[in-house]
N, C-alpha and C positions, 0 to 999 in steps of 0.2 A: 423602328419605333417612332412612333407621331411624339413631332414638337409640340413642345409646350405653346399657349396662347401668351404671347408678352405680356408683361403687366406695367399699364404707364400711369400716366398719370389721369385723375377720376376712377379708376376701379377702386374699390373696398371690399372687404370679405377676410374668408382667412386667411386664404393664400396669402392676399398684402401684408396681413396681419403676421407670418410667418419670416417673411421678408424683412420686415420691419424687426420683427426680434433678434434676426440673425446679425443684423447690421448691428443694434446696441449690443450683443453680447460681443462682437469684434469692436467694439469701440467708438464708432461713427455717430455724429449729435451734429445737431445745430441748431437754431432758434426755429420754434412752430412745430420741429419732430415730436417729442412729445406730447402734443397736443394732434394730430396726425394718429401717433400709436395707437391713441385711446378709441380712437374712429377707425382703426385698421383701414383708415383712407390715404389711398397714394396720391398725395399733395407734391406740390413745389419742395417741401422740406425733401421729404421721401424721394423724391427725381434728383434732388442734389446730392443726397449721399448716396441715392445706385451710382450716380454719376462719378462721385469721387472715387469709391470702393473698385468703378472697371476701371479708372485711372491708376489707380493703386495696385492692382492687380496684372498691368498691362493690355488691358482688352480693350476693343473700342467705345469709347463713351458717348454711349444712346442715352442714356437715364432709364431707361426702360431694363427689366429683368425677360432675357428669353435663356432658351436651356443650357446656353455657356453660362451667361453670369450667375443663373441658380445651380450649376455644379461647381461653379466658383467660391460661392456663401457656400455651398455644404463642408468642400473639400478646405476652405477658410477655419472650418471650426476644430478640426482634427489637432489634436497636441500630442506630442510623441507621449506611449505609452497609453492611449486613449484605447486601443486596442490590439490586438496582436496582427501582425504584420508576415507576409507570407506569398509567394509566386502564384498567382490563382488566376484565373479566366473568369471575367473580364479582371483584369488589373485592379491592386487599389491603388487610392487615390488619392492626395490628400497633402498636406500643408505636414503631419506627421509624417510623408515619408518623403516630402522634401526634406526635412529636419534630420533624418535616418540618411540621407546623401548625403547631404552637409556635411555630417562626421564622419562618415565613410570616407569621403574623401577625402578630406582634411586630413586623416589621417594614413591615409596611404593603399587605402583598397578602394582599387576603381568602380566607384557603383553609376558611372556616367553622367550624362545632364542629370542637374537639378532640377528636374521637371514635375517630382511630384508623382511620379510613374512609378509605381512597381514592378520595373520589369525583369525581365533575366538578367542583365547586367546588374543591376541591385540586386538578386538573388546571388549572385556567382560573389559578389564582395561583402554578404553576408556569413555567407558558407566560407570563403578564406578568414574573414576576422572570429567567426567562431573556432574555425578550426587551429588558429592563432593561439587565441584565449584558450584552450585546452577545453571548448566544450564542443557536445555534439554538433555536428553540422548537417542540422535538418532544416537550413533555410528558413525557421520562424523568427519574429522575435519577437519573443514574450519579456515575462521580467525576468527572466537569467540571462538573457543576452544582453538587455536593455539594460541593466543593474553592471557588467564590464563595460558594456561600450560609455554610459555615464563617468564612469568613474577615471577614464581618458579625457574629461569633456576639459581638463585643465591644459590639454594639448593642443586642444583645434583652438587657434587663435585665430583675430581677423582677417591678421596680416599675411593669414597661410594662404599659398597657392595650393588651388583643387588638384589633384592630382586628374581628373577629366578634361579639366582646362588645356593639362601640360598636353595630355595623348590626343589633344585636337590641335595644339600648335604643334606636335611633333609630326602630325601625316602630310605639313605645309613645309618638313624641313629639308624635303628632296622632292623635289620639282620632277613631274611628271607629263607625259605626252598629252592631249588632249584627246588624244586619237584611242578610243576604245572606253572614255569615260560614257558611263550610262547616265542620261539627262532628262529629269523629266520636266514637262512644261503644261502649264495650266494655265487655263484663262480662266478669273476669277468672278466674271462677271460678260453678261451678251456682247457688252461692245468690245470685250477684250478679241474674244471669239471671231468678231465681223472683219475687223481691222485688219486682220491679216501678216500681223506682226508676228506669230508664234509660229505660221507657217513657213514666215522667210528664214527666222532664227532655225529652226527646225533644218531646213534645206545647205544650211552654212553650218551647221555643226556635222551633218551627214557628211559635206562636202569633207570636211577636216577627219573624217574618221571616227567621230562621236557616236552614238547611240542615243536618238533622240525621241524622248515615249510621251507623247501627248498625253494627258489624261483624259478621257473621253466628258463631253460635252454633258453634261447633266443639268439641266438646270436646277435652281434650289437647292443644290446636292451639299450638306453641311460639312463645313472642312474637317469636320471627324473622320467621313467617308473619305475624302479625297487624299487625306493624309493616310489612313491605312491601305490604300488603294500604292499610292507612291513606294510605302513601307513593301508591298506585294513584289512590285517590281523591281526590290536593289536600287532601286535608283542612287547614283553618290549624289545628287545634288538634285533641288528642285528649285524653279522659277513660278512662281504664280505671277499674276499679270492683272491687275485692277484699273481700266481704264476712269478716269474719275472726272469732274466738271470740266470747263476750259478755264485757262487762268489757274486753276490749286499750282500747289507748287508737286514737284515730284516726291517721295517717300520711300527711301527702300527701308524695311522691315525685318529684324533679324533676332533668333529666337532671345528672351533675356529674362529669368527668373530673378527670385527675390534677392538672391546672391549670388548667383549665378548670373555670366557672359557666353554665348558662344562666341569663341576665337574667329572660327573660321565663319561663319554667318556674316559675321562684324566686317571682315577683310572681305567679303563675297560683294556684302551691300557697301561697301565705300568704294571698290572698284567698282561697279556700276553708275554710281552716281558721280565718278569720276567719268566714265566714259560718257552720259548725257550731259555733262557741262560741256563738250565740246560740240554739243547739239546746239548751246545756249538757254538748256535747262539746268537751273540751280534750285537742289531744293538740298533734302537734307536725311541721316542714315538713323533710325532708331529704334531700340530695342524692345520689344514687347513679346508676350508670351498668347496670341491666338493661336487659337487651335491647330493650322497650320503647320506653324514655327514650333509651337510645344513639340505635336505627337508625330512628325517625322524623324527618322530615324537618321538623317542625312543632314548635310550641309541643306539650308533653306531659306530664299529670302522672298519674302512678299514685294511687289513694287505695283505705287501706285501712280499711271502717267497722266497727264492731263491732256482730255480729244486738243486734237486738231494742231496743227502745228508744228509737226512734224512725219517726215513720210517714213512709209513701215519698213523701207529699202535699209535707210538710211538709221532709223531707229536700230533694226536688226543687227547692222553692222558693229553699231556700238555696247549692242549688249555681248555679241560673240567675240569683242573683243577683250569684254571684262573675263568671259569664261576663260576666252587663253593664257589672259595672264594670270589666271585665279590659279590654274594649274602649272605653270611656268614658272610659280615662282615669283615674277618678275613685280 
């Protein structure tokens, strides 16, 4: 499917005009937007609230709408019970079935990450809490499923722990070999690729017994693809790899929904950035939901390194050293 044409700033039409309403119906204002609206022109106002809304949202903040942030405003406008809900190809999607995890989990049927995904694992803890509730468990929910699970809403408090949460600290509760973990590794951009840093890690996890699946070199390729591609192969774990200016500071990236933490993401990218402070890179581990980090299925951290300044040798070493203890335990 062809991407969409970004919309920045100086375009007008409907499209803007579209954009623009999505934003005021979620809530987003500031001085000049309404004057903007009336023009369906993307102004300075208009670039600052896409910009806040991908800040808000976890994405990266362009100002610009291309086809993540406009499935973002779509799947923003969904409120549970907006429609009926159901295991379907392609998935739905949506802000209403994050809200449908939320209490699922909360309440003790595992429907997985908070991601907003319809997937089987929210089918399978649909179908238990129906089956629960004494009603059919045909995996919809309409308003007789949505009408009991409401009516528990005085249960899920804030202070509850997800139960997806627990079943991702519990797989870090017995320390495992590294030898035989399957590893996939992605270069997220050319210079990642040239550098030659994925082929050393690559070489050191083989050496240790690992399983390690490059993702094959696409360019342009949208991390929708790259993520179902990862999903294809089992992968337990993936590394994307962002080489980025000289000087930025480093970044590791780990999935993090509206209420939602990955556990294990979080412990992946802070051992990492533990092992390049002993490089004399100090940067810092933070949570965001790109497409990446949303739609794999696996443990997943994005990391962005800054050219130059370090060799790929020596780079590698410190990342195959966060995977051993990732899985150690330790």
């Amino acid at each position: 499917m062809a991407s969409m044409r970004p919309l920045g700033r100086g375009q007008s039409g409907s499209a803007v005009g579209d954009v623009q309403r999505r934003l005021h119906d979620l809530g987003f204002d500031c001085p000049g937007f309404a004057e903007e609206c009336a023009r369906c022109l993307f102004g300075e106002a208009t670039r600052r609230l896409v910009s806040d809304f991908q800040e808000a949202r976890g994405l990266r903040s362009s100002g610009e709408v291309d086809d993540v942030t406009w499935r973002e405003l779509v799947e923003a406008s969904y409120k549970l019970g907006d429609r009926f809900l159901y295991l379907r190809s392609p998935y739905f999607r949506g802000d209403d079935v994050r809200e449908l995890q939320s209490y699922l989990n909360s309440l003790g049927f595992h429907a997985g990450r908070e991601d907003g995904i319809y997937g089987p694992e929210t089918d399978r803890a649909v179908r238990l809490f129906q089956e629960d509730s004494g009603l059919r468990a045909d995996g919809v929910v309409g308003a007789t499923t949505l009408t009991h699970l409401l009516r528990l809403k005085s249960a899920v408090r804030p202070t509850s722990i997800s139960v997806a949460e627990v079943k991702e600290r519990l797989q870090d509760s017995i320390p495992l070999p590294l030898s035989g973990r399957r590893i996939a590794l992605d270069a997220g951009n050319p210079h990642a690729r040239r550098c030659g840093l994925l082929e050393e890690l690559a070489a050191l996890l083989r050496g240790e017994g690992a399983e390690a699946l490059p993702l094959p070199a696409i360019d342009e390729s949208p991390e929708s693809e790259r993520a179902s591609l990862a999903n294809r192969l089992e992968a337990e774990a993936l590394l994307s790899v962002i080489v980025v200016g000289a000087g930025s500071p480093p970044r590791a990236y780990f999935f993090a929904g509206k209420n939602y933490v990955s556990p294990r993401g979080q412990r992946l990218a802070g051992l990492i950035m533990d092992s390049l402070s002993a490089l004399g890179l100090s940067g810092s581990c933070e949570g965001r939901s790109f497409p990446l980090l949303r739609e794999t299925r696996m443990v997943c951290v994005v990391l962005e390194i800054p050219e130059g300044g370090w060799g790929s040798r020596e780079m590698a070493a410190s990342l195959f050293g966060a995977f051993r203890s990732f899985w150690s335990g330790r």
